[in-house]
C-alpha positions as CSV (number, residue, x, y, z in Angstrom):
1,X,278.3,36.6,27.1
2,X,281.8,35.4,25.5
3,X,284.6,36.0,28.2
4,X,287.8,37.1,26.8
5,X,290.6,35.7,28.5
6,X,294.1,37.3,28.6
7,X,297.2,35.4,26.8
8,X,299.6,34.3,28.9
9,X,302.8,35.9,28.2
10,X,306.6,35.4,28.4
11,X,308.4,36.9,30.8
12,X,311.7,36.8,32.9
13,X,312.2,35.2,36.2
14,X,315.5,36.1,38.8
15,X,314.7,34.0,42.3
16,X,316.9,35.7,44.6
17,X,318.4,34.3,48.0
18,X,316.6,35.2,50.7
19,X,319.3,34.3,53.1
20,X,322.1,36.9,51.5
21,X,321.9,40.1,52.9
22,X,323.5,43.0,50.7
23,X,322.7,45.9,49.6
24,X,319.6,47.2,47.5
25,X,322.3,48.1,44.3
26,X,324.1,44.9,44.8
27,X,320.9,43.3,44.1
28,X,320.0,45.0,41.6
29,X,323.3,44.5,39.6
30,X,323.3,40.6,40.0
31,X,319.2,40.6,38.9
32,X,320.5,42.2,36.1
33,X,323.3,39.2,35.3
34,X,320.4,37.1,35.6
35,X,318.4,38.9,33.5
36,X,320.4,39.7,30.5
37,X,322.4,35.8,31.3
38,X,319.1,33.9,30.8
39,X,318.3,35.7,27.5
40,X,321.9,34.7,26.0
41,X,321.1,31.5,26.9
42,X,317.6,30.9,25.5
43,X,319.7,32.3,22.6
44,X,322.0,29.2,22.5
45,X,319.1,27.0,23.2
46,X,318.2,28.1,19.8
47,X,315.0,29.8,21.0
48,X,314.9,32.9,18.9
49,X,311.8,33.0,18.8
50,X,310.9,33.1,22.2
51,X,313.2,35.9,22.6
52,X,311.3,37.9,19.8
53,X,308.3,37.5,21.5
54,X,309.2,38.5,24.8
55,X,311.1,41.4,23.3
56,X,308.1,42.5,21.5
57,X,305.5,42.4,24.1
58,X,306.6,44.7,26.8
59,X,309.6,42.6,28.5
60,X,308.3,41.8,31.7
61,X,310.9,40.8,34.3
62,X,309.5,39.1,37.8
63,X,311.7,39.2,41.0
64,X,311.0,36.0,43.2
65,X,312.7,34.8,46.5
66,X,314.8,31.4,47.1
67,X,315.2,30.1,50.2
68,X,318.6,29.6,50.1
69,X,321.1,28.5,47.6
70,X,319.9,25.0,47.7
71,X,316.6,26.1,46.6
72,X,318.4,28.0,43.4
73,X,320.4,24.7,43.0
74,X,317.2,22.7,42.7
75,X,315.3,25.5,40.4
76,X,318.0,25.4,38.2
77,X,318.4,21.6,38.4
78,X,314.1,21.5,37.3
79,X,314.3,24.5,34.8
80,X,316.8,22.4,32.9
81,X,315.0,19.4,33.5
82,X,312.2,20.7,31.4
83,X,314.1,22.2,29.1
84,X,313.1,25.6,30.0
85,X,316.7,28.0,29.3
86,X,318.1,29.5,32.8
87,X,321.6,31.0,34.3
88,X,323.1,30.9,37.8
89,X,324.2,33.7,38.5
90,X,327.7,33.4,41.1
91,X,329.2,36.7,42.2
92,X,333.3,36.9,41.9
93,X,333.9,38.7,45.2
94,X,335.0,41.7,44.1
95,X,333.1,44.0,46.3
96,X,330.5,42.3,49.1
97,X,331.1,39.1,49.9
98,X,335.0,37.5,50.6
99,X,334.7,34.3,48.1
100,X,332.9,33.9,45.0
101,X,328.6,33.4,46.0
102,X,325.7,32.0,44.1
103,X,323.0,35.3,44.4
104,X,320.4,34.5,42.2
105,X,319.1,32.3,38.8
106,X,317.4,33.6,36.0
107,X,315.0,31.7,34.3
108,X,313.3,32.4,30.7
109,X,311.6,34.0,28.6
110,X,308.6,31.0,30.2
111,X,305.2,31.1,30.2
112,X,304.4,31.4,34.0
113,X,302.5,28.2,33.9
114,X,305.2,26.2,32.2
115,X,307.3,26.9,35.4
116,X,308.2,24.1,37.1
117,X,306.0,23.8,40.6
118,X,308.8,24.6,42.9
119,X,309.6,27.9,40.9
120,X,305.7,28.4,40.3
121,X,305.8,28.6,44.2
122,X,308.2,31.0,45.1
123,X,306.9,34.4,46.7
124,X,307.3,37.6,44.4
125,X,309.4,40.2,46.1
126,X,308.0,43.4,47.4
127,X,309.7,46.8,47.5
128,X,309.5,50.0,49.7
129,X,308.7,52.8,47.7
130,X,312.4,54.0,48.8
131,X,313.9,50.6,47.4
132,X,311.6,51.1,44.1
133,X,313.3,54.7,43.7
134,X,316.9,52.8,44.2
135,X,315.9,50.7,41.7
136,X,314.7,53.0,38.8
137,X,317.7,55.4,39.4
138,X,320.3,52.3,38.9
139,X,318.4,51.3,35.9
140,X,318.7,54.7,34.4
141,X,322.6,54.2,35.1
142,X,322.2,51.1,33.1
143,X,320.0,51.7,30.7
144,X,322.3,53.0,28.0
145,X,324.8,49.8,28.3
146,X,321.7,47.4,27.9
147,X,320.1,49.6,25.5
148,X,323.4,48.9,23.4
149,X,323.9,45.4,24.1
150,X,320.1,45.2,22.8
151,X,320.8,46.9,19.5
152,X,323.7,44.9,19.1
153,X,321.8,41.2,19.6
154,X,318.7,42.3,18.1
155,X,319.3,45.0,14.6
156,X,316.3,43.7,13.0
157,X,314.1,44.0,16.1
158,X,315.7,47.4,16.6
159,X,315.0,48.5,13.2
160,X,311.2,47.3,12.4
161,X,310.3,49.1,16.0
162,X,312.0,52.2,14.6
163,X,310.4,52.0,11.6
164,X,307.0,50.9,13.2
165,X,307.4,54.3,15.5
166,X,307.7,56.5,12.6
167,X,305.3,55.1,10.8
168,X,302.8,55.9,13.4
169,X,304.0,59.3,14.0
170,X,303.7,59.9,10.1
171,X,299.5,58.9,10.5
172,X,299.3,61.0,13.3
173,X,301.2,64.0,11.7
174,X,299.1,63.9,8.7
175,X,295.6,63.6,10.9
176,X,296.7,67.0,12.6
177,X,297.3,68.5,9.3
178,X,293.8,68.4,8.7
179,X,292.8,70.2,11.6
């Protein structure tokens, strides 16, 4: 029997401090810095088509937890190291903290086993069911500024999906009209 394995995929990384406490929507906000940072930068890196590939298979985004913010200091320090594109993300003390904090790094689009082994071993972050309901509401606030920043960065991408969508729903329109 041949096994069919799965391929590894691109994704998004934010290692968050565990030390910080703040609240659920101020973490969300600077995973989202880390998020959207990384990608611009993988875009100055020159990696295009890394981005394309992690924007066309289903964008998967993983939360992890730092230590503290020696621990994001020394992710970033390896990321970079092997050449792998990344963003600290430092907060400019507008609303939480009194002076300007590192909160988290973003790291990608990586394969999870090109990772360095210090990142590789960070825990993933778990949520309360109440936490996960936080979450999707702030992303719904968001989701029409990242939606445009997205069409803005990618056209083409934005435009071949478009046309890919009604192209399906033409086939399926046309397989109803012979029922």
């Amino acid at each position: 029997m041949i096994e069919i394995l799965p391929i590894e995929e691109l994704r998004l990384y934010c290692a968050i401090r565990d030390d910080l406490t703040i609240p659920d929507g101020k973490w969300m906000v600077q995973a989202g810095h880390a998020f959207v940072s990384t990608v611009e930068e993988a875009r100055k890196l020159g990696r295009q088509d890394q981005i394309t590939r992690y924007m066309e298979h289903g964008q998967p985004k993983i939360v992890v937890k730092a230590k503290n913010e020696a621990a994001l200091r020394r992710a970033e320090a390896e990321c970079k190291a092997a050449g792998i594109p990344c963003y600290l993300v430092t907060d400019a003390a507008r609303t939480v903290f009194t002076k300007p904090t590192v909160t988290c790094l973003g790291i990608g689009p990586v394969l999870r086993s090109d990772l360095p082994k210090f990142v590789y071993r960070f825990q993933q972050l778990v949520m309360f069911d109440s936490e996960i309901d936080d979450l999707i509401a702030a992303l719904r606030e968001v989701e029409p500024i990242l939606r445009e920043a997205i069409e803005q960065e990618f056209p083409d991408y934005i435009r071949q999906e478009r046309e890919r969508r009604e192209a399906i729903l033409a086939k399926v329109r046309s397989i109803l009209e012979t029922f």
